[in-house]
C-alpha positions, 0 to 999 in steps of 0.5 A, spaced: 465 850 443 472 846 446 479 847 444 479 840 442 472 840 439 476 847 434 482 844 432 478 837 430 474 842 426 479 845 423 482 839 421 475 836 417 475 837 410 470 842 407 462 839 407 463 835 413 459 838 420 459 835 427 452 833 428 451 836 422 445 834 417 449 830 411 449 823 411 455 823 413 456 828 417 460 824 424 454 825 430 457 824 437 453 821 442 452 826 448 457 828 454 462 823 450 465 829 445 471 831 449 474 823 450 472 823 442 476 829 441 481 827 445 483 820 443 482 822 436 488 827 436 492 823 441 491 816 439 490 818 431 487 811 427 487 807 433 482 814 437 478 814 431 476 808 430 476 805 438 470 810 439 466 808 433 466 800 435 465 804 441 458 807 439 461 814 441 460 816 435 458 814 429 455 818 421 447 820 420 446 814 415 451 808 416 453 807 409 455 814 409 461 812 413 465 810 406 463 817 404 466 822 411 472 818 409 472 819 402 471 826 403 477 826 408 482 822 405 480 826 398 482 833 402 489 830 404 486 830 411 488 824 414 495 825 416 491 831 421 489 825 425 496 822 426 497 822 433 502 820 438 499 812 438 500 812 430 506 815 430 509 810 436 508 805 432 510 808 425 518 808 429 517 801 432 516 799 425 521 802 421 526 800 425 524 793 428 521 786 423 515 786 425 513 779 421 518 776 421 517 769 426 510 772 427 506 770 420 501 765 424 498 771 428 494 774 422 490 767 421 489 767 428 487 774 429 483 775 422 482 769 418 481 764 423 474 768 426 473 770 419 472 763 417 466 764 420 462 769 415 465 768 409 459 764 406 455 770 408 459 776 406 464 774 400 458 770 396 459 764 393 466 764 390 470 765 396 475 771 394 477 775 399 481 779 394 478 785 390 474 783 383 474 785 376 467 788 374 468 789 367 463 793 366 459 794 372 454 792 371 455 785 374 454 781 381 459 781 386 459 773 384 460 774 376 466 780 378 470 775 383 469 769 377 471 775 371 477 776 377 479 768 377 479 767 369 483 773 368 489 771 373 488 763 370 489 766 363 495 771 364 498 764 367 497 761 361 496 755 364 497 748 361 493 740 364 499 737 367 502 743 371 504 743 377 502 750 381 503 753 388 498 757 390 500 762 396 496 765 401 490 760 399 485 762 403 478 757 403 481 754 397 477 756 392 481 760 386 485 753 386 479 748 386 478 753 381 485 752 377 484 744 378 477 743 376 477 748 369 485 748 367 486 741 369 493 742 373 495 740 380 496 745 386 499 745 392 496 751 396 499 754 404 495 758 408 497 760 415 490 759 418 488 752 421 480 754 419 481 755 413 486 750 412 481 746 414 475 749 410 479 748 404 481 740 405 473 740 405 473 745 399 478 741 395 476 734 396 477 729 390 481 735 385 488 734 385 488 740 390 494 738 396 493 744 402 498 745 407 498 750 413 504 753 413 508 760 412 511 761 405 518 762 407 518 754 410 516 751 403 521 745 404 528 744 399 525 738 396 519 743 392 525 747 389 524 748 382 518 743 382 513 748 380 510 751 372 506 757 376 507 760 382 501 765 384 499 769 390 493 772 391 492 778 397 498 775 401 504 780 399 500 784 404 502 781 410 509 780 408 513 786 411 518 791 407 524 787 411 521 781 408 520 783 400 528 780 398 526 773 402 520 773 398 522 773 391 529 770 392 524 763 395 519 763 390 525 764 384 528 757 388 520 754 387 519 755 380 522 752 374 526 755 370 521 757 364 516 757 369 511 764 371 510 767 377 503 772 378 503 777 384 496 779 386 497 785 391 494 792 394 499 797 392 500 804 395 504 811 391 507 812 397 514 807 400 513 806 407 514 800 412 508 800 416 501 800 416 495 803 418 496 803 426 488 801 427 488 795 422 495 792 425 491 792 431 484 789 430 483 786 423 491 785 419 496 784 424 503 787 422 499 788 415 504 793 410 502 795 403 508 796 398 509 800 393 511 799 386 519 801 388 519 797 394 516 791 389 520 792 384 527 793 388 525 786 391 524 781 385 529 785 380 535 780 381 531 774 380 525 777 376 524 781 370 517 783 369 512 782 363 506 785 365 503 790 370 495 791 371 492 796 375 484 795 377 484 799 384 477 802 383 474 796 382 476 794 390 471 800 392 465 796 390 468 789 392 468 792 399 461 795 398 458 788 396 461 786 402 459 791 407 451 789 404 453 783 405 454 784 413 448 788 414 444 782 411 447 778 416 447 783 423 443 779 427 448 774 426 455 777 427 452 780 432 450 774 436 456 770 434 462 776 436 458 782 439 455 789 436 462 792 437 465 787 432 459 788 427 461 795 428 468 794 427 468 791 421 463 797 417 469 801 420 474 796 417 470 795 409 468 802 409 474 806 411 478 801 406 472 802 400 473 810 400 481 809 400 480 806 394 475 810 392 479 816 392 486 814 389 490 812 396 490 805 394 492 800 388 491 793 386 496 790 382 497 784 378 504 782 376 506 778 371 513 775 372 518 770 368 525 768 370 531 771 369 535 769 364 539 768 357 535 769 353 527 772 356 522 767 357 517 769 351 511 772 354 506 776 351 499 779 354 495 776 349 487 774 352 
């Protein structure tokens, strides 16, 4: 046995063997295990998962993957794997804006390819974002539509009103506002794809699509909105930016108006994110914690409801992972079997983070401040 391959070893969690027998034991393909164990220790994230679309190495039955990174992460085991690259890019991070000017990137690098397989991978609703399974029991389809009415009714809506919707994805959750609550939406995305999509998508509904980062909502919409409601964009906003972002959406929204902040949330306060998600799938991607997003709105907001429903985003990614493997003959012609491969690393290594507790998923119900409060009571 190799120095490298002992001082993996000692850092893996216990019920976890190279090569072993377990389903989610990581088995290393032949003649390849000391570049794994070298990039592993030295590139942290970045190693990992560049050797596993690489085909270096991967786990006895391919699901099992969420369970390896369940068992590491539910040991504290993954800042064992830190590495020179992560730590890098950590520094960089804490000291530089790295979203600012640079909010067209992620739609580019993600979105925009992504487009592509939305149908086959988020069913038919459209959500990118993690469903609310009441009790269960349900489809993925039935959770994400359980998800849509619960946000719908937390912003107590009324036919006439006039909503934006940032960070809009395809388009469906404001179709979704327009055709059941009978309100007009203006919706932003940064994607040209979905853009495009979701101007077919919301044909005919009073639905106005605009491909345009957030913080360039022009003068003239101040103050002109009832709600305002972001669904899995505040992730892509960066620490820097968190103050811009409600001091903006408070310009934007009328005095007795509503905001709901939908976001992935963390128990640690950090300005960076996971190095290998930054540089694959979410560019510059952040995920806030509730300090951070309490310090950013308090001067414009006061805030009426908070919810978790973290552990419903484990099975969300799962259903999405099935999904993929139903269609791998597709993605893998379309973009190749490293992508295919780099996109199980994506949903399964996030789906055993939410599993063990290392990540949230908020809903946050914000009024104005002001004399005297916006009345506002949860009462669905």
């Amino acid at each position: 046995m190799s120095l490298l391959q002992q001082i993996i070893e000692r850092r893996l969690p216990p019920g976890v063997v190279i090569n072993g027998q377990n389903d989610w034991d990581p088995q290393l393909r032949h003649r390849y295990e000391e570049e794994v164990f070298r990039r592993m220790l030295l590139q942290g994230s970045i190693g990992a998962g560049e050797t596993y679309t690489e085909g270096l190495w991967w786990t006895n039955e391919e699901a099992a993957l969420e369970e390896f990174f369940f068992r590491l992460l539910a040991n504290q085991g993954a800042h064992r794997f830190r590495g020179i690259t992560e730590t890098i890019y950590r520094l960089r991070a804490c000291l530089t804006n790295m979203q600012k000017g640079k909010e067209g990137k992620v739609g580019e690098k993600h979105y925009d390819k992504f487009s592509a397989l939305k149908d086959d991978l988020l069913g038919s609703t459209g959500q990118y974002s993690g469903a609310f399974f009441i009790d269960g029991a349900q489809t993925l389809d039935e959770a994400q539509l359980a998800k849509m009415r619960r946000t719908a009714k937390k912003l107590k809506l009324k036919p006439g009103m006039r909503v934006l919707d940032i960070g809009c994805g395809w388009g469906e959750f404001a179709r979704f506002l327009a055709e059941e609550f009978h309100v007009t939406v203006v919706a932003l995305t940064i994607s040209a794809e979905q853009e495009k999509m979701a101007k077919e998508h919301c044909l005919g509904w009073c639905v106005h699509i605009y491909r345009m980062a957030f913080e360039h909502a022009p003068e003239e919409w101040y103050g002109t909105f009832d709600r305002v409601v972001s669904i899995g964009m505040f992730e892509h906003v960066g620490t820097y930016n968190y103050n811009a972002f409600f001091k903006k959406a408070r310009a934007l929204l009328k005095p007795d108006g509503i905001m709901l902040l939908h976001t992935i949330g963390s128990f640690r306060t950090k300005k960076y994110g996971n190095r290998w998600l930054h540089k694959y799938i979410f560019p510059n991607g952040v995920i806030p914690s509730d300090e951070q997003i309490v310090a950013a709105y308090r001067e414009y907001f006061r805030m009426r409801h908070w919810e978790d429903y973290g552990l419903d985003y484990a099975p969300t990614l799962v259903f999405w992972y099935r999904n993929l493997v139903a269609v791998r003959a597709k993605v893998e012609n379309l973009y190749g079997p490293e992508f295919y491969r780099m996109t199980v690393f994506y949903l399964l290594s996030c789906a055993a983070s939410f599993r063990a507790g290392q990540h949230l998923l908020w809903q946050i119900v914000l009024t104005p401040r002001g004399v005297p409060p916006i009345q506002y009571r949860a009462d669905w």
